[in-house]
PyMOL Python script that loads the backbone (N, CA, C, O; Angstrom):
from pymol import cmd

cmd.read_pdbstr("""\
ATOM      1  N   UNK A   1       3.459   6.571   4.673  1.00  0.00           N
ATOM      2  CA  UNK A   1       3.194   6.047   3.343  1.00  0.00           C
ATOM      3  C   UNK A   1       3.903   6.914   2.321  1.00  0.00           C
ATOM      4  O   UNK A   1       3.965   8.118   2.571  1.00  0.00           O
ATOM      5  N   UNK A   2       4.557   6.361   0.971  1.00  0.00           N
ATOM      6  CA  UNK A   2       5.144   7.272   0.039  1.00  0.00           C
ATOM      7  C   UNK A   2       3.823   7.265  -0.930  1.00  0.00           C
ATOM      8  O   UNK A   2       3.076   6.344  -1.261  1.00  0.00           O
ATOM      9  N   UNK A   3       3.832   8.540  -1.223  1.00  0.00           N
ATOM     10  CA  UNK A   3       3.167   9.328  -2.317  1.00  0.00           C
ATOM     11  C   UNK A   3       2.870   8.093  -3.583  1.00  0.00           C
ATOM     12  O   UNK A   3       1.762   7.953  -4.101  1.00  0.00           O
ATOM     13  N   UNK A   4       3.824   7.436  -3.868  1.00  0.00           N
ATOM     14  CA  UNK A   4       3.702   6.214  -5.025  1.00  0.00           C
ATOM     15  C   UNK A   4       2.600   5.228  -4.763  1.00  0.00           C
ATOM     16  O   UNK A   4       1.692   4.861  -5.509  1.00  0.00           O
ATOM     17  N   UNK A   5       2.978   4.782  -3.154  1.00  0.00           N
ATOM     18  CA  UNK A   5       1.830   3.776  -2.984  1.00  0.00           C
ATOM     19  C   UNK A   5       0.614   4.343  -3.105  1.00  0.00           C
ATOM     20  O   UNK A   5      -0.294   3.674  -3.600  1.00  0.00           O
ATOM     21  N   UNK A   6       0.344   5.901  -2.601  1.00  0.00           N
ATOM     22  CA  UNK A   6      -0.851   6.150  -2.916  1.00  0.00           C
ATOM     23  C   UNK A   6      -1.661   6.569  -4.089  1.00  0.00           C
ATOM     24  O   UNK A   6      -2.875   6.768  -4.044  1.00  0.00           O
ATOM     25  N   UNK A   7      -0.864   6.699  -5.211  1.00  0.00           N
ATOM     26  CA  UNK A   7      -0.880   6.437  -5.999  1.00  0.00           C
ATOM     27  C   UNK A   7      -1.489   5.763  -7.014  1.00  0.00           C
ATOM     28  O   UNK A   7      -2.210   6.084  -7.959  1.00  0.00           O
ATOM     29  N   UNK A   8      -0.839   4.343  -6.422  1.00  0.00           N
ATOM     30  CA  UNK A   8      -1.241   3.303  -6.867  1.00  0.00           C
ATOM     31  C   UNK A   8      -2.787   2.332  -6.236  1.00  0.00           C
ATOM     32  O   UNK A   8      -3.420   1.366  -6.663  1.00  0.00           O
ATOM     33  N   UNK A   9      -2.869   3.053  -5.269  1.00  0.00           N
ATOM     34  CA  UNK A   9      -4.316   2.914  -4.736  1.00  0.00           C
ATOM     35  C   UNK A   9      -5.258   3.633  -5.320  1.00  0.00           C
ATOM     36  O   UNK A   9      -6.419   3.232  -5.234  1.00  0.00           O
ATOM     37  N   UNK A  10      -5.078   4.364  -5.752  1.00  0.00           N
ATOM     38  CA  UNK A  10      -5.899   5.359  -6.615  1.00  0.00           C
ATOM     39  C   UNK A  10      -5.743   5.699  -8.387  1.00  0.00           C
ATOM     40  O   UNK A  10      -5.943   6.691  -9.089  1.00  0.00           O
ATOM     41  N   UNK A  11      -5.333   4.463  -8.599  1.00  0.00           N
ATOM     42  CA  UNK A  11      -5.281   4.411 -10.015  1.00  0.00           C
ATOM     43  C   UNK A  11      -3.923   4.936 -10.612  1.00  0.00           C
ATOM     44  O   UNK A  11      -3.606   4.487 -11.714  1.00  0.00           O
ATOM     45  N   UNK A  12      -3.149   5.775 -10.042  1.00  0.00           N
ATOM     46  CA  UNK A  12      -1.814   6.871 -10.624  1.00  0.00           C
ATOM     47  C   UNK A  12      -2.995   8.343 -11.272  1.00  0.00           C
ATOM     48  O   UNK A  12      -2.970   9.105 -12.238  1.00  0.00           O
ATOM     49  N   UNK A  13      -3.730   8.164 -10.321  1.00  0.00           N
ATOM     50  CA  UNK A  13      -4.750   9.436 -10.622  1.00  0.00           C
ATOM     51  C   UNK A  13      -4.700  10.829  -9.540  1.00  0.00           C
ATOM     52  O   UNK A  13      -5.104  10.646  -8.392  1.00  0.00           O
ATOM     53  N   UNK A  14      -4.247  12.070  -9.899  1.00  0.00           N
ATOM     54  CA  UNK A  14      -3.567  12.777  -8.933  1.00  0.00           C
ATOM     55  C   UNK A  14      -5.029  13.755  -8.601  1.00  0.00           C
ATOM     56  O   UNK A  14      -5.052  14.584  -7.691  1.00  0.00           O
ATOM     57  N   UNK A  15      -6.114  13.502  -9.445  1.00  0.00           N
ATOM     58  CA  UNK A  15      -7.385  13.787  -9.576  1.00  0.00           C
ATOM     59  C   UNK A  15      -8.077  13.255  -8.188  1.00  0.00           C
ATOM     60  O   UNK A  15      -8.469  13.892  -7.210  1.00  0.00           O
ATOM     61  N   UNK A  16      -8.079  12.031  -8.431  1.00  0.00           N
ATOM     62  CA  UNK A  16      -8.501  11.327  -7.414  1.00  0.00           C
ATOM     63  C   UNK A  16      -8.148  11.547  -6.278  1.00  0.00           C
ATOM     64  O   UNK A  16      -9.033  11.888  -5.493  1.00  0.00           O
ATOM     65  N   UNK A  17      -6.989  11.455  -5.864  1.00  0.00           N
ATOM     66  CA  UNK A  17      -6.557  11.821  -4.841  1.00  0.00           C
ATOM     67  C   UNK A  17      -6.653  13.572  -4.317  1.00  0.00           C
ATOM     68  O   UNK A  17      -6.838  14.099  -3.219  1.00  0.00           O
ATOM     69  N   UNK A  18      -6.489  13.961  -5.325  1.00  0.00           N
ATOM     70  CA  UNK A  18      -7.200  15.521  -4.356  1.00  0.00           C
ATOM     71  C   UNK A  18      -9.057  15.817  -3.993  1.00  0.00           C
ATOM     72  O   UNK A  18      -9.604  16.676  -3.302  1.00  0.00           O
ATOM     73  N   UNK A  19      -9.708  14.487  -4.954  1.00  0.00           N
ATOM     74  CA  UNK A  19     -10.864  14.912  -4.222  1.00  0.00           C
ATOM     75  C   UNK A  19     -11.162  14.243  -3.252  1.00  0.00           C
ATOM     76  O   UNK A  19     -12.130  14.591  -2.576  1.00  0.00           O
ATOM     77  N   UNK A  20     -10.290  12.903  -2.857  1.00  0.00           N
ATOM     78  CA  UNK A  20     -10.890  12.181  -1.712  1.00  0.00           C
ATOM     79  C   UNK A  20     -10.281  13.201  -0.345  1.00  0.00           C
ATOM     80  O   UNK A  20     -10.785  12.974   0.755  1.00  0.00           O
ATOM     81  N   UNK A  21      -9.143  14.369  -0.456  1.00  0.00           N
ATOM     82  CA  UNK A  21      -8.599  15.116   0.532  1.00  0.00           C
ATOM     83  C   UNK A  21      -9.112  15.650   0.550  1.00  0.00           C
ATOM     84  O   UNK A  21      -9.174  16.295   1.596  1.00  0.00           O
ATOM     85  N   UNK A  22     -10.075  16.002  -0.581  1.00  0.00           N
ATOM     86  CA  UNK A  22     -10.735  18.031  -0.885  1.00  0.00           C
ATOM     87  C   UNK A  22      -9.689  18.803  -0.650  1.00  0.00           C
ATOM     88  O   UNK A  22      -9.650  19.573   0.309  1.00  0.00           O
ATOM     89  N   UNK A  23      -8.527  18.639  -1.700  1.00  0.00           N
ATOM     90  CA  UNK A  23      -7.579  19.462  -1.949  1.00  0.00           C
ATOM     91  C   UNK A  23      -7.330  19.771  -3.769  1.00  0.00           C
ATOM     92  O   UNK A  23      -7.776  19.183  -4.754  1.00  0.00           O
ATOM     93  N   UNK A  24      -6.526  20.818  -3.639  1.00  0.00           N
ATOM     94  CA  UNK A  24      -6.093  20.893  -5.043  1.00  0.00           C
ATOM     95  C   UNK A  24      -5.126  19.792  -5.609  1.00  0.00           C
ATOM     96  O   UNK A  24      -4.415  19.124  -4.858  1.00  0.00           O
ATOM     97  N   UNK A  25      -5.140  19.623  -7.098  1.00  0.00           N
ATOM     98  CA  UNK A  25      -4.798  18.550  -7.808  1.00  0.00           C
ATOM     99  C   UNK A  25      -3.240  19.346  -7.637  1.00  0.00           C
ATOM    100  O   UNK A  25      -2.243  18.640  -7.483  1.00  0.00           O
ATOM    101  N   UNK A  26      -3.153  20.441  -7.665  1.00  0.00           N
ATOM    102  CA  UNK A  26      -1.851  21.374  -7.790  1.00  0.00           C
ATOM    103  C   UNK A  26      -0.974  20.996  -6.280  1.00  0.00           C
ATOM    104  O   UNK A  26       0.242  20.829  -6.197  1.00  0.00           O
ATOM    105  N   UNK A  27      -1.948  20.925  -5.186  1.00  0.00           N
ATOM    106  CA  UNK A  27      -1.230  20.888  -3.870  1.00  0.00           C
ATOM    107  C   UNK A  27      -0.599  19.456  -4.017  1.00  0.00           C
ATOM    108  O   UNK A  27       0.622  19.478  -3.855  1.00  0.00           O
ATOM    109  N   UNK A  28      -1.006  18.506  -4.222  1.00  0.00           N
ATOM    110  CA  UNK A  28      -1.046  17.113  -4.714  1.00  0.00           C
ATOM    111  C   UNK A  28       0.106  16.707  -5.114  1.00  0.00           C
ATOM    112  O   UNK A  28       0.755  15.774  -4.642  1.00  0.00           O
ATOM    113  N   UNK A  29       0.565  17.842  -6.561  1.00  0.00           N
ATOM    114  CA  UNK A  29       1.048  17.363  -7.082  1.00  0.00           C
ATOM    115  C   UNK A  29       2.796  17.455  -6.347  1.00  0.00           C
ATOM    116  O   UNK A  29       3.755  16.715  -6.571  1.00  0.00           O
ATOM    117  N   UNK A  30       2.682  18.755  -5.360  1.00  0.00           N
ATOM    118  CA  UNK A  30       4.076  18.832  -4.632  1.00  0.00           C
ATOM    119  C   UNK A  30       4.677  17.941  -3.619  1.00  0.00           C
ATOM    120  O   UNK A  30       5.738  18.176  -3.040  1.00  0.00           O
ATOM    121  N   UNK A  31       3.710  16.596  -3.389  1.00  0.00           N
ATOM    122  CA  UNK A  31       4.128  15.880  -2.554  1.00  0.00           C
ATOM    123  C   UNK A  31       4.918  14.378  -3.513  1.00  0.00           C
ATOM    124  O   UNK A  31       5.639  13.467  -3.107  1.00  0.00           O
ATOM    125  N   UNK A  32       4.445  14.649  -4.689  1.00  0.00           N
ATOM    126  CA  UNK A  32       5.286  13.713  -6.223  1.00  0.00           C
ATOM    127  C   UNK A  32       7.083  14.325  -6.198  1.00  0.00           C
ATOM    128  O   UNK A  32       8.043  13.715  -6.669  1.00  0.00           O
ATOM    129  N   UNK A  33       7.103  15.350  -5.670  1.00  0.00           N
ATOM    130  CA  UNK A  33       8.407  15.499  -6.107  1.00  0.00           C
ATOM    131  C   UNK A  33       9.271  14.785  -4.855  1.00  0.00           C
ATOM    132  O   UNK A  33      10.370  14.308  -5.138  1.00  0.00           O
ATOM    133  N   UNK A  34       8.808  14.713  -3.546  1.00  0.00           N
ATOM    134  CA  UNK A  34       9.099  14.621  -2.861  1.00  0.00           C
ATOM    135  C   UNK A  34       8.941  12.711  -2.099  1.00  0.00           C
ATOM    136  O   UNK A  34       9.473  12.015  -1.234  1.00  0.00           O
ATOM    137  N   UNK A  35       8.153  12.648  -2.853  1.00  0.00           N
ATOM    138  CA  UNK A  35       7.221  11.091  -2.467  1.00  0.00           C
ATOM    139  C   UNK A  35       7.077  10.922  -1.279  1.00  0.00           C
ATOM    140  O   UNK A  35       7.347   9.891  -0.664  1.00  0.00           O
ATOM    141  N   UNK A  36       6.621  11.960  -0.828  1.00  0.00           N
ATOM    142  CA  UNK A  36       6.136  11.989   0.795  1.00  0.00           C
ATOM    143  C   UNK A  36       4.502  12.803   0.731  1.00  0.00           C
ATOM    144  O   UNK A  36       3.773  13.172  -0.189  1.00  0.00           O
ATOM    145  N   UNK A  37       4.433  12.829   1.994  1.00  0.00           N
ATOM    146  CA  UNK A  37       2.778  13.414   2.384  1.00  0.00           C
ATOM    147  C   UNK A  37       2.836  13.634   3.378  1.00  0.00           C
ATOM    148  O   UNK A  37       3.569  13.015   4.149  1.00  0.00           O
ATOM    149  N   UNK A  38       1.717  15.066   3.882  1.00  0.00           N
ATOM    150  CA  UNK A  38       1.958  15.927   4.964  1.00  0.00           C
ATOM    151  C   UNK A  38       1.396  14.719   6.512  1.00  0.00           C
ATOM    152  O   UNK A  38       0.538  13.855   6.333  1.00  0.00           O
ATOM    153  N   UNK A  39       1.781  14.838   7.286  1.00  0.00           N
ATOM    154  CA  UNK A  39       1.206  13.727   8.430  1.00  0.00           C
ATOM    155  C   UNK A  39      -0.532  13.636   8.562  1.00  0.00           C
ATOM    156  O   UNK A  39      -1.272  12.686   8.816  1.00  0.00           O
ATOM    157  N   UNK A  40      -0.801  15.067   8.267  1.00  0.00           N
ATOM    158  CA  UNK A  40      -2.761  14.846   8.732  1.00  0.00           C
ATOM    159  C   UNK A  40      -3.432  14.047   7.577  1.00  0.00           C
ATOM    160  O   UNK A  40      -4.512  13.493   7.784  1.00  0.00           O
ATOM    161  N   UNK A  41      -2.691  13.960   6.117  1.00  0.00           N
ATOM    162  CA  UNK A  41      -2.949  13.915   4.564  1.00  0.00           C
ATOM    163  C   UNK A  41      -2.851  12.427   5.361  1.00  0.00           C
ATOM    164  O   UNK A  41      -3.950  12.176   5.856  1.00  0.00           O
ATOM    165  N   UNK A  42      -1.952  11.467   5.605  1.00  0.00           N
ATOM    166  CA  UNK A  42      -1.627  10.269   5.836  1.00  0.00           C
ATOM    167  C   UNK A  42      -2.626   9.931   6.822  1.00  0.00           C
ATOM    168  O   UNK A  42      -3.347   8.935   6.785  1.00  0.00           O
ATOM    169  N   UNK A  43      -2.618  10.596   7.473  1.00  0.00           N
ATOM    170  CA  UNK A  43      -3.984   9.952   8.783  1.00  0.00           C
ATOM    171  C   UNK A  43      -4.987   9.670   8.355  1.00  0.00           C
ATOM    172  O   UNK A  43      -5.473   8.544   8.459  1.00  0.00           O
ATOM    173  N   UNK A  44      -5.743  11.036   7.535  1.00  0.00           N
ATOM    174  CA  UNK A  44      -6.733  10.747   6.548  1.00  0.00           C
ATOM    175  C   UNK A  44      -7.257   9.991   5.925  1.00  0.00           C
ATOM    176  O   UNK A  44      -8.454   9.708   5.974  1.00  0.00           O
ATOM    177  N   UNK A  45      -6.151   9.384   4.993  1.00  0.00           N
ATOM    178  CA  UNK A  45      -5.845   8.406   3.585  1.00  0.00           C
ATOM    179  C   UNK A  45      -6.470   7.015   4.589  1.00  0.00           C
ATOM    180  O   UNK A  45      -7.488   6.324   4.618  1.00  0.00           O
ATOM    181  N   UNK A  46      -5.250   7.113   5.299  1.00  0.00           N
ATOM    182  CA  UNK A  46      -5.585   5.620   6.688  1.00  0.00           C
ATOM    183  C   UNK A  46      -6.831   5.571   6.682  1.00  0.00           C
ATOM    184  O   UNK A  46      -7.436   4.623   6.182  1.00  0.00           O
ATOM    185  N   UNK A  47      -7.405   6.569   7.230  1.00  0.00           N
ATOM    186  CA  UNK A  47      -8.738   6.764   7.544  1.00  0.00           C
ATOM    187  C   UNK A  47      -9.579   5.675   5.920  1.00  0.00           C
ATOM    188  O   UNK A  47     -10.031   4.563   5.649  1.00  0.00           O
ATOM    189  N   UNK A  48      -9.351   6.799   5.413  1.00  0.00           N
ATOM    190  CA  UNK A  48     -10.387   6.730   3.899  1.00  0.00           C
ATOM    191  C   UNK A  48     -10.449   5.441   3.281  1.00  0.00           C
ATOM    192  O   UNK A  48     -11.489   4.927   2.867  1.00  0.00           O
ATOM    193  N   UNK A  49      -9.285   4.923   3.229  1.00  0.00           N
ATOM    194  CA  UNK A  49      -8.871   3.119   2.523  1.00  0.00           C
ATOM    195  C   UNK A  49      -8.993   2.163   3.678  1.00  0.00           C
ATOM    196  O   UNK A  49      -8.345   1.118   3.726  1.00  0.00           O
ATOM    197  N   UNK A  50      -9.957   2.600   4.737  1.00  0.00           N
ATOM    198  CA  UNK A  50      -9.644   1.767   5.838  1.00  0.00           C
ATOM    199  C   UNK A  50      -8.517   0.902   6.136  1.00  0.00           C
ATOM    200  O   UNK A  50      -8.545  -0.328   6.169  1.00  0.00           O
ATOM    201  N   UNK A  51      -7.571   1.625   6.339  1.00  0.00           N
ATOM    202  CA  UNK A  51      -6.036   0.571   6.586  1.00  0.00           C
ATOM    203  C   UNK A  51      -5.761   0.316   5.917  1.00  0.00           C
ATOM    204  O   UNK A  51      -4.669  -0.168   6.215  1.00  0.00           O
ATOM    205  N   UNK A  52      -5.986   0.145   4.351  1.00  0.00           N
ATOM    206  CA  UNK A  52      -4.824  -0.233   3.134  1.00  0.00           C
ATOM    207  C   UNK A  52      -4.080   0.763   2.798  1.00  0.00           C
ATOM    208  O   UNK A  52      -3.121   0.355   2.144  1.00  0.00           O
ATOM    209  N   UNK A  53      -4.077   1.545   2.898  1.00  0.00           N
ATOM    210  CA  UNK A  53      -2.223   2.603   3.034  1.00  0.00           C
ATOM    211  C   UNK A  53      -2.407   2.870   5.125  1.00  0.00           C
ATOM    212  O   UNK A  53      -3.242   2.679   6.008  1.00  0.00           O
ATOM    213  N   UNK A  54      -1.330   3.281   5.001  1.00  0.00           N
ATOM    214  CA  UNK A  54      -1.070   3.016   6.935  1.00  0.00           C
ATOM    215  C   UNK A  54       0.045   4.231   6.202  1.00  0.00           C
ATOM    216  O   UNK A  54       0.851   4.267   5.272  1.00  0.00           O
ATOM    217  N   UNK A  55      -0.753   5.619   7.796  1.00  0.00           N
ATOM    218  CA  UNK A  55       0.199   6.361   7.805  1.00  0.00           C
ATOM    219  C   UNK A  55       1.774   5.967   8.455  1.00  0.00           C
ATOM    220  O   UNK A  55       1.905   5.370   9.523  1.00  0.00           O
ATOM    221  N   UNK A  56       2.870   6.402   7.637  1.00  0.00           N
ATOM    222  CA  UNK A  56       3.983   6.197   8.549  1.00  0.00           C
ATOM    223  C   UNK A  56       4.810   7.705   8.373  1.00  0.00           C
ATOM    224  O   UNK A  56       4.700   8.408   7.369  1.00  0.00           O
ATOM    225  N   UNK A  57       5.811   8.105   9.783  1.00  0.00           N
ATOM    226  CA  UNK A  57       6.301   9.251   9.840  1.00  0.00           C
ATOM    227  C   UNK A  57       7.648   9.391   9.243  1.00  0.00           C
ATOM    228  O   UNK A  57       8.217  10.482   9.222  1.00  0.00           O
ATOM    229  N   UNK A  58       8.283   8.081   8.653  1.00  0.00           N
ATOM    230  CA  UNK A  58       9.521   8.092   8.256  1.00  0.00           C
ATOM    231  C   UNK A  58       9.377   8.788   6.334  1.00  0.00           C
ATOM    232  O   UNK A  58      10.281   8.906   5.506  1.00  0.00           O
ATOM    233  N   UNK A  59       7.727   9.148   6.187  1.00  0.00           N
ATOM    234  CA  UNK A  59       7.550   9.207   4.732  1.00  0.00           C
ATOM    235  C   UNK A  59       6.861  10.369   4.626  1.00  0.00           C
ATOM    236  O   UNK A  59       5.992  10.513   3.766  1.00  0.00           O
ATOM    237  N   UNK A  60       7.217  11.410   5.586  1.00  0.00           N
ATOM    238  CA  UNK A  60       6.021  12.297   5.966  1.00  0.00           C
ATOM    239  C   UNK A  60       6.924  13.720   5.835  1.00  0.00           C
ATOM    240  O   UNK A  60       8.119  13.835   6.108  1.00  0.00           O
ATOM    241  N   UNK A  61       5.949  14.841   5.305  1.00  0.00           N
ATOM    242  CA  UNK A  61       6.535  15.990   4.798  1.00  0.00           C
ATOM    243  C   UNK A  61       6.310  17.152   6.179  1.00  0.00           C
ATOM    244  O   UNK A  61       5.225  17.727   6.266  1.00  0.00           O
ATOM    245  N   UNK A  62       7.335  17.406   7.139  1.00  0.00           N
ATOM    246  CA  UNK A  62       7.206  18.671   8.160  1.00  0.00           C
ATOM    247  C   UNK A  62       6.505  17.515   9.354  1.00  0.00           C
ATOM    248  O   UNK A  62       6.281  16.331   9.103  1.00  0.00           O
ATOM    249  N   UNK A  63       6.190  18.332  10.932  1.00  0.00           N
ATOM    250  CA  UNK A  63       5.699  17.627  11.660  1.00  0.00           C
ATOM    251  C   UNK A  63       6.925  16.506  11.883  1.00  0.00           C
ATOM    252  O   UNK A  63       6.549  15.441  12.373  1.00  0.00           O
ATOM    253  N   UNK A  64       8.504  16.647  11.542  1.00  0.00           N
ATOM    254  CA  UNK A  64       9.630  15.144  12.055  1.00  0.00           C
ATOM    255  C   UNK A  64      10.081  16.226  13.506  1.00  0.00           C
ATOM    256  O   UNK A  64      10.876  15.822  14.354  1.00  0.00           O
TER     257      UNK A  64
END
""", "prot")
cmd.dss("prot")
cmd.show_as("cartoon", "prot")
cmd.util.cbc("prot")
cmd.orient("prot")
């Protein structure tokens, strides 16, 4: 998944998204420059939105 779509599942709220990880809004914000996300962050997300973002590895930061 790119960083945008998730994003956009979560309002364009970078808030949001670090508390549904229980991460920092700061760690968060280094995957915007990149529009990727670490592979466990994506499994997670999968997890959390029950299947409306779907981790994929072609969008994924380390772990290729």
């Amino acid at each position: 998944m790119k960083f945008s779509e998730v994003m956009i599942h979560f309002d364009y709220n970078m808030s949001n998204v670090a508390r549904a990880l229980n991460v920092s809004r700061q760690y968060v914000a280094v995957w915007r420059k990149k529009d990727a996300i670490p592979w466990p962050f994506q499994c997670e997300l999968q997890i959390i939105t029950n299947g409306e973002l779907i981790a994929d590895k072609e969008h994924c930061i380390g772990n290729r």
